[in-house]
Phi, psi and omega in degrees: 000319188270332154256047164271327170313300206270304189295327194266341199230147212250148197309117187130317181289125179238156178225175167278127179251090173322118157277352194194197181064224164238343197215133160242144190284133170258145186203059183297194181311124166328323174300352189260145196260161203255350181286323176275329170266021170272323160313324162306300209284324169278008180270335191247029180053040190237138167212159182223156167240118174301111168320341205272312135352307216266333179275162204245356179191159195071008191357136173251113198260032174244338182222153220221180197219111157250116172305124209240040198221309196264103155182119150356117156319322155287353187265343183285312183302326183300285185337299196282357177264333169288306183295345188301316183314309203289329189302316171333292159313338185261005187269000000 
């Protein structure tokens, strides 16, 4: 996933590079809201869970948890290649 991350997601996005766990925290450009763009990404069979729920003050709607434990290596490259698309587009 992080270099489907680095091939894929457009300059300005940053993520966590995870020693353990499941999940890496995604940030993409502040303007994007990760909540309207989960509606995109499921129309192109991509899901993520927006980050924002997760924080006790301050929501950050700009960042989301993409999951790197139940899912194929191709199907995360496929994914992260969509989404990328889709981030893109809001630049």
């Amino acid at each position: 996933m992080l270099s489907a991350l680095e091939e894929f997601f457009p300059t300005g996005t940053r993520w966590t590079r995870p020693e353990g766990g499941m999940f890496i925290w995604v940030r993409p450009p502040e303007h994007i809201d990760s909540m309207k763009l989960l509606d995109e990404a499921v129309a192109e069979l991509v899901a993520f869970v927006p980050s924002a729920p997760f924080y006790a003050n301050d929501p950050q709607h700009n960042t989301l948890r993409l999951s790197f434990v139940t899912v194929p290596p191709e199907k995360i490259r496929e994914g992260v290649a969509k989404l990328g698309k889709l981030i893109k587009a809001k630049l």
